[in-house]
Steps between C-alpha positions, in 0.01 A plus 500: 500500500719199414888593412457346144185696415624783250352865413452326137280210703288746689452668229347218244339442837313876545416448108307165555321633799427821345666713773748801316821313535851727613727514225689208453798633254711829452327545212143501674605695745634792269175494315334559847667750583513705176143493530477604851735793435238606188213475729634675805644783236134492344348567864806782595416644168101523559558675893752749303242605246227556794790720648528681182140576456448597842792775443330608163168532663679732767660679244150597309308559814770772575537608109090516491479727865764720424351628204178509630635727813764698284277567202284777660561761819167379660566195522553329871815394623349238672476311195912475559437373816263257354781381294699470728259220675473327187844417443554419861225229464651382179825472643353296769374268235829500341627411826287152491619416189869571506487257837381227237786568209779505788377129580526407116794699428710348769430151346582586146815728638623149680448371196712642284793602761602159652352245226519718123746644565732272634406266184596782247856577703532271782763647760506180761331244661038553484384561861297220565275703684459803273091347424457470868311856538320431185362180577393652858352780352270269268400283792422816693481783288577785773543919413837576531442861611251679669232761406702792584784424351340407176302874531865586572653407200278607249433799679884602396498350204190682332275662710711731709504722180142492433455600870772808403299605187192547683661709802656705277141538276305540878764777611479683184089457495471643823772799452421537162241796575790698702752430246279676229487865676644765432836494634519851751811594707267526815369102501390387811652138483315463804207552315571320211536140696182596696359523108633165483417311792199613426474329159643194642149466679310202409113569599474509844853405587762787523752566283747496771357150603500419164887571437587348807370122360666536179820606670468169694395291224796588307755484769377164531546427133873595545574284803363206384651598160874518642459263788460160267738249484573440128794207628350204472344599132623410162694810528762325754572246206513754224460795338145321324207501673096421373 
């Protein structure tokens, strides 16, 4: 490019060739970017109302098979256990789509940390290369966390306590039988946990089997619950998190 060729030159030069010219003044430049922050906090905004409707749906599914298994005596557990399956595969979806906001999130959070809010109360010198991770993430958009940690995340956030409402709802199903007899000083505990291992049973599976998976299941819920690294969230630069 010759040294006397300006950005306003190259850019009467894009317009006459029909190419999208860079911006050639501060002004242009602002404009771009306001709307490039609306449409990145447009896309952040769709990905957190998939979230939201994947949590709702979770929420009814357990709503809808809790009253269905509490409602009557007869009823099966295993419709608990059914639930159970649900929201795991909804949280798996969730999963997905939380790995999409974090992308769009992180833009519009670089956004407005090192370029709005330095405009509104500027405390130094603009790091030239605050954009840099930006710009590298639109030429190759890349997750910024995996699978499991996504699972992770919203598995503390929201699920974990759907997970708790229907162990507490499966215990109680299965016990509830025991619970309701008479109450004798000569109970055989012995024989009331036989009574409900043998509830637990879940066609030709025993109940002891059966018991064994779920205690599993949800020690693996509470690992992977505890064990996630919440440091490099929105939570180590504030209180406010989406």
């Amino acid at each position: 490019m010759p040294a006397d060729m300006s950005p306003l030159s190259l850019s009467n030069d894009a317009r006459r060739t029909g190419s999208p010219g860079l911006p050639a003044t501060p002004m242009e430049t602002i404009n771009t970017m306001v709307h490039y922050y609306r449409g990145e906090l447009s896309r952040m905004a769709g990905w957190r109302d998939r979230i939201d409707r994947t949590s709702n749906w979770a929420i009814t599914v357990v709503a809808a098979l809790l009253s269905v298994s509490l409602s009557t005596p007869t009823s099966h557990h295993g419709v608990l256990l059914f639930a159970m399956l649900l929201v795991t595969l909804l949280l798996i979806i969730e999963a997905r789509r939380y790995r999409f906001f974090d992308v769009y999130r992180a833009r519009v959070r670089q956004l407005e940390r090192f370029y709005f809010a330095e405009i509104l109360n500027p405390r130094g010198q603009l790091d030239q290369d605050w954009a840099a991770p930006i710009a590298k993430s639109l030429r190759k958009p890349e997750f910024l966390i995996s699978y499991r940690d996504a699972a992770c995340r919203r598995l503390r956030r929201n699920y974990c306590w759907l997970y708790l409402i229907l162990l507490l709802a499966w215990a109680l199903k299965i016990s509830s039988s025991t619970l309701q007899r008479p109450a004798t000083a000569g109970r055989d505990m012995t024989l009331a946990l036989e009574h409900v291992v043998a509830n637990a049973a879940l066609g030709p599976v025993p109940g002891l089997v059966v018991i064994g998976l779920v205690v599993l299941f949800y020690a693996a819920i509470a690992y992977f619950s505890l064990k996630v690294d919440m440091s490099d969230t929105e939570l180590a630069h504030g209180s406010v998190h989406v």
